[in-house]
VMD Tcl script that draws the C-alpha trace (Angstrom):
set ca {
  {43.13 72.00 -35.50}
  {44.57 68.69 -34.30}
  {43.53 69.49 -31.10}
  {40.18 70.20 -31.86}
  {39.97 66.79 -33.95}
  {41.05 64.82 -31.42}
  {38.68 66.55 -28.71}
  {35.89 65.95 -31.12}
  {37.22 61.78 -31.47}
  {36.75 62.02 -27.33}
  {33.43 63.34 -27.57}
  {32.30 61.03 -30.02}
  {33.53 57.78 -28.92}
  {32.15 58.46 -25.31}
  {28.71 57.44 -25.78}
  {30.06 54.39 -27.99}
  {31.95 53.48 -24.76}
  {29.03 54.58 -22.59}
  {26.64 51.86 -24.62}
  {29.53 49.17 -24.79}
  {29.62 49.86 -20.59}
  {25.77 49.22 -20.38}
  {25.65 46.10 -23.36}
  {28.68 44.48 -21.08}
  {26.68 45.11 -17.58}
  {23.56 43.69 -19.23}
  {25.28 40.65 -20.81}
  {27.25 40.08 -17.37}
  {24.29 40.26 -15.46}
  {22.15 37.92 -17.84}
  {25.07 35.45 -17.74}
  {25.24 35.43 -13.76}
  {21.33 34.68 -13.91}
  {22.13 31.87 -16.26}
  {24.71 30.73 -14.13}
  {22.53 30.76 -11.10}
  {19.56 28.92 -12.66}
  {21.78 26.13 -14.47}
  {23.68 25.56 -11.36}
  {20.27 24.95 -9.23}
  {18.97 22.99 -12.04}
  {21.45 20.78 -12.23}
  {22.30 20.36 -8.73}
  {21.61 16.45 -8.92}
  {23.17 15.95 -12.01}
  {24.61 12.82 -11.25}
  {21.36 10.98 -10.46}
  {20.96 8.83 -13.30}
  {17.23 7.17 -13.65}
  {17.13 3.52 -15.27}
  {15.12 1.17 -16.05}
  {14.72 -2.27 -14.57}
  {17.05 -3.71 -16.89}
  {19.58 -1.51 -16.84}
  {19.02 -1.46 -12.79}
  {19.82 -5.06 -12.75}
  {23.26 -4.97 -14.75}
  {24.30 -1.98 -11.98}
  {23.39 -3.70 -9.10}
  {25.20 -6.78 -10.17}
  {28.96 -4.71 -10.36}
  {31.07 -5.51 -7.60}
  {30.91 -2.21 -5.36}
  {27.38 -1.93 -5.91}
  {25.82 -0.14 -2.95}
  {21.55 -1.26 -3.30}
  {18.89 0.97 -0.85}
  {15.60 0.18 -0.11}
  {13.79 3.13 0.91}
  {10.62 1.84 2.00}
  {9.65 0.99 5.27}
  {10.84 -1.79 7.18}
  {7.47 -3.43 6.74}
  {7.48 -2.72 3.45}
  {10.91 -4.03 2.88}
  {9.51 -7.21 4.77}
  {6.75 -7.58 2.55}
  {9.37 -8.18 -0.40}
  {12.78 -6.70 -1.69}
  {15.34 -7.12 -4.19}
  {17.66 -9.47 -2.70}
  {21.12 -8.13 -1.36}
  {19.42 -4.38 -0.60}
  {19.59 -2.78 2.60}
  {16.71 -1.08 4.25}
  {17.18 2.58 4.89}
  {13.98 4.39 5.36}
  {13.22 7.51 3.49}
  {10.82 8.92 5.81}
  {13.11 8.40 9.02}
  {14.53 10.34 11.20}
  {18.29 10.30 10.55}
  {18.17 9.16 6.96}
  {20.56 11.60 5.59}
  {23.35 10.17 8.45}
  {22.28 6.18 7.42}
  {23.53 6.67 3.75}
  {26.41 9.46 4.81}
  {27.69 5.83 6.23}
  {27.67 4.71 2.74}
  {30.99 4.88 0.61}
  {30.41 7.77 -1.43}
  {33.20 6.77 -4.03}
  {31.29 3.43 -4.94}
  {28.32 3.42 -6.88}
  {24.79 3.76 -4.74}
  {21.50 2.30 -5.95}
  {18.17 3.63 -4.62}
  {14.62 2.10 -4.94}
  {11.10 2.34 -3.31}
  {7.54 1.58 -4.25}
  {7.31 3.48 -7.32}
  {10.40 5.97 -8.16}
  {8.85 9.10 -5.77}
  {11.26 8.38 -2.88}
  {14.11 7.02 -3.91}
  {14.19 9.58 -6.93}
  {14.33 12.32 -3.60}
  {16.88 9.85 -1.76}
  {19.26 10.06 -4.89}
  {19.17 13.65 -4.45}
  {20.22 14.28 -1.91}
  {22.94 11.36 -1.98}
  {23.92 13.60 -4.74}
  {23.97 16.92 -2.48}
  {25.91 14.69 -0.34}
  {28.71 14.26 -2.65}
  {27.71 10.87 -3.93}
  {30.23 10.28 -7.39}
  {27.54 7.55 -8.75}
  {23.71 8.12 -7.80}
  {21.19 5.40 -9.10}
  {17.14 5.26 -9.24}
  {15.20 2.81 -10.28}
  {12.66 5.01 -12.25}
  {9.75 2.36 -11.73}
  {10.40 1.30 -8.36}
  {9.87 -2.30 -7.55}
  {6.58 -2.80 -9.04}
  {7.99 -2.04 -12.23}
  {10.80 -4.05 -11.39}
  {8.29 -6.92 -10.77}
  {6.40 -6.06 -13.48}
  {9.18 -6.36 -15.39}
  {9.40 -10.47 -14.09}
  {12.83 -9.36 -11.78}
  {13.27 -11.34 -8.76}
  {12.55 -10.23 -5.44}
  {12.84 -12.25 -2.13}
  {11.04 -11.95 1.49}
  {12.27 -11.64 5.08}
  {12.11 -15.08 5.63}
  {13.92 -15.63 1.97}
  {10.89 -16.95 0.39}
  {9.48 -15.73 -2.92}
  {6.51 -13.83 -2.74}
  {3.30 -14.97 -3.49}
  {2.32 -13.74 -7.23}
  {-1.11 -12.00 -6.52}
  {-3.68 -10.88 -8.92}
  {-2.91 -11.25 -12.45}
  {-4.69 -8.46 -15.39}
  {-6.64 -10.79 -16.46}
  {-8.27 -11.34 -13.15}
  {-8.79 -7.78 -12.37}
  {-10.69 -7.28 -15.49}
  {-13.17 -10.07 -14.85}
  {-13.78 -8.94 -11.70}
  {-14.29 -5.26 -12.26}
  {-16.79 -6.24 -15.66}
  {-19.55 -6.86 -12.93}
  {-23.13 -6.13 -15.04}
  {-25.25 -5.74 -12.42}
  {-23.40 -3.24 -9.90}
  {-20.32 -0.35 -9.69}
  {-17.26 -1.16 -9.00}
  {-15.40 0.87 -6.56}
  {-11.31 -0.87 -6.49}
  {-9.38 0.55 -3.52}
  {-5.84 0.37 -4.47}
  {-3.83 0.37 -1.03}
  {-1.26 -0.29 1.04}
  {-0.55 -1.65 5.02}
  {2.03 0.99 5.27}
  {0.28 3.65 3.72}
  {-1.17 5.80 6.52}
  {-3.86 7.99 4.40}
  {-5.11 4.16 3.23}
  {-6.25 3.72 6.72}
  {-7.65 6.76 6.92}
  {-9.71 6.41 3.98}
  {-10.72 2.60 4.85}
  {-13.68 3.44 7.30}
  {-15.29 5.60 4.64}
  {-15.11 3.64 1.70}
  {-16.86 0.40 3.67}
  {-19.18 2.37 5.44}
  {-20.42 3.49 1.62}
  {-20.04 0.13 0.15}
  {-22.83 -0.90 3.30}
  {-24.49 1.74 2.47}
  {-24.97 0.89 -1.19}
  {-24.27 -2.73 -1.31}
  {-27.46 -3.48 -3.38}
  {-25.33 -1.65 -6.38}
  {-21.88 -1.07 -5.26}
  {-18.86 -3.24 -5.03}
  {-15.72 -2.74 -3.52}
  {-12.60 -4.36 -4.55}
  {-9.52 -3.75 -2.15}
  {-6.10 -4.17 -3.66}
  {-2.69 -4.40 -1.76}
  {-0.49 -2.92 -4.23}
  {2.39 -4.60 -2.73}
  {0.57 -7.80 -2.69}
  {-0.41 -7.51 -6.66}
  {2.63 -5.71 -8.16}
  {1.55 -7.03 -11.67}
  {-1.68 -5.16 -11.68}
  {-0.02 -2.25 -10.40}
  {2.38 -2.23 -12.94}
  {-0.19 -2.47 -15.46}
  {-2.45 -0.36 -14.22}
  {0.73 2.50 -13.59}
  {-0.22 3.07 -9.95}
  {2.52 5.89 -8.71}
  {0.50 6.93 -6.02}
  {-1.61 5.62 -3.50}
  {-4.51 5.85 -2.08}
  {-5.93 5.72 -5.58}
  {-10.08 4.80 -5.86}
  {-11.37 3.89 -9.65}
  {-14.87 3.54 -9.96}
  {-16.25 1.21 -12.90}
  {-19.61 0.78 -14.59}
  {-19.75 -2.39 -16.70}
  {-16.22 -2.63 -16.41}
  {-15.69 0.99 -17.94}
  {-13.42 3.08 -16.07}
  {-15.97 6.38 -15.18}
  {-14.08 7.95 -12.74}
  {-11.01 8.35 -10.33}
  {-9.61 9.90 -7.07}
  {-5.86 9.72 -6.05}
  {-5.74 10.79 -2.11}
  {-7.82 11.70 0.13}
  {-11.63 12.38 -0.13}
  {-14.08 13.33 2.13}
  {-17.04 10.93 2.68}
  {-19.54 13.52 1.62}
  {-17.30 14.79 -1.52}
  {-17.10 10.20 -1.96}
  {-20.69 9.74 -1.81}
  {-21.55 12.55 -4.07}
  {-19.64 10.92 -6.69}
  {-21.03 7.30 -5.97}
  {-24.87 9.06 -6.19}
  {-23.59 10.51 -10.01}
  {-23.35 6.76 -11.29}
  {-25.82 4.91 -8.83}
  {-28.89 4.41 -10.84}
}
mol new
graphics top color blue
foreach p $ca { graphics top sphere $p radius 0.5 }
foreach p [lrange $ca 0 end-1] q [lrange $ca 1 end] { graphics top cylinder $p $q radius 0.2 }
display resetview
């Protein structure tokens, strides 16, 4: 009879054991997934984003490693004084900052926050201990009334202010078509031709107001440009449409017919 009980305790507790087995293989394998996706996640983990402020109190620790990531004529144009110029888009811009001392703190910034957010990752995937971006880039950083020098060490000039770009786009009698750009930015060029060839084309109602982003960092900061080549077209100084990129000159004049009366 004991025997029997005990056979019938082994028979019983088999599937219990056979449901633990496949509850423990699930959880395991949910766990490993977790694992996997947290770990990729949080592969630049280190990369901490500030803000202008908190930017300038880093930068001014002894130690402090500062990157420009623009290009060199960028970097020319204006900087934050003391950076370095180490271009995103090169080449061999993974071996300039591997020169760097990964143990001291390293502070990225570009235009806007696109590349140097990428160049802090992978100073991070590098083994960087202290990765730094300056989430606004230098426009916010001049928006923000931050200092910033030239080649030559010369302040640059101030540019546009808000309150001239809304008197100039508030024009009654035609559209205004503002061309936010940049000399370094290669689909700016591109686009150039087209949007004067329309302006010709239409100049008995259409506008065109070029802007140098780097040239007017206050307007850009207002006007939260993160990406260029950006087109705004106004009507009596009301924003009635908007194109960041590239755009055909057919797809462009399509729009511009919508709005010309």
């Amino acid at each position: 009879m004991q025997k029997l009980i005990s056979q019938k305790r082994i028979w019983l507790l088999k599937p219990n054991n056979t449901t633990a087995m496949m509850k423990l293989k699930s959880f395991i394998a949910v766990f490993l997934i977790t694992l996997a996706f947290t770990s990729c996640s949080t592969s630049a983990s280190n990369v901490k984003n500030l803000s202008s402020d908190e930017f300038q109190k880093g930068i001014a620790v002894k130690g402090a490693q500062l990157i420009d990531v623009r290009t060199a004529e960028e970097y020319n144009e204006k900087h934050i004084a003391g950076a370095v110029n180490m271009n995103f888009n090169s080449g061999n811009f993974k071996e300039q900052i591997n020169s760097l001392d990964k143990k001291q703190p390293v502070y990225f910034y570009c235009l806007s926050g696109g590349r140097s957010k990428k160049a802090a990752e992978l100073a991070s995937e590098e083994g960087f201990e202290n990765v730094n971006n300056l989430t606004t880039g230098i426009t916010g950083w001049i928006g923000a009334d931050k200092p910033v020098t030239t080649a030559n060490g010369e302040a640059p000039q101030a540019g546009l202010s808000m309150d001239d770009y809304l008197a100039h786009i508030k024009n009654p009698d035609k559209l205004v078509l503002v061309d936010f750009n940049a000399v370094w930015c290669g689909p700016c060029k591109t686009l150039k031709p087209i949007v004067t060839k329309l302006e010709k084309k239409n100049s008995a109602k259409l506008e065109l107001f070029e802007i140098d982003v780097d040239k007017n960092p206050k307007v850009a900061t207002a006007m939260n440009i993160n990406g260029i080549p950006l087109l705004i077209l106004y009507k009596n100084g009301k924003e009635v449409w908007r194109n960041m990129g590239l755009i055909d000159e057919n797809e462009l004049a399509g729009k511009l017919k919508q709005f010309i009366n």
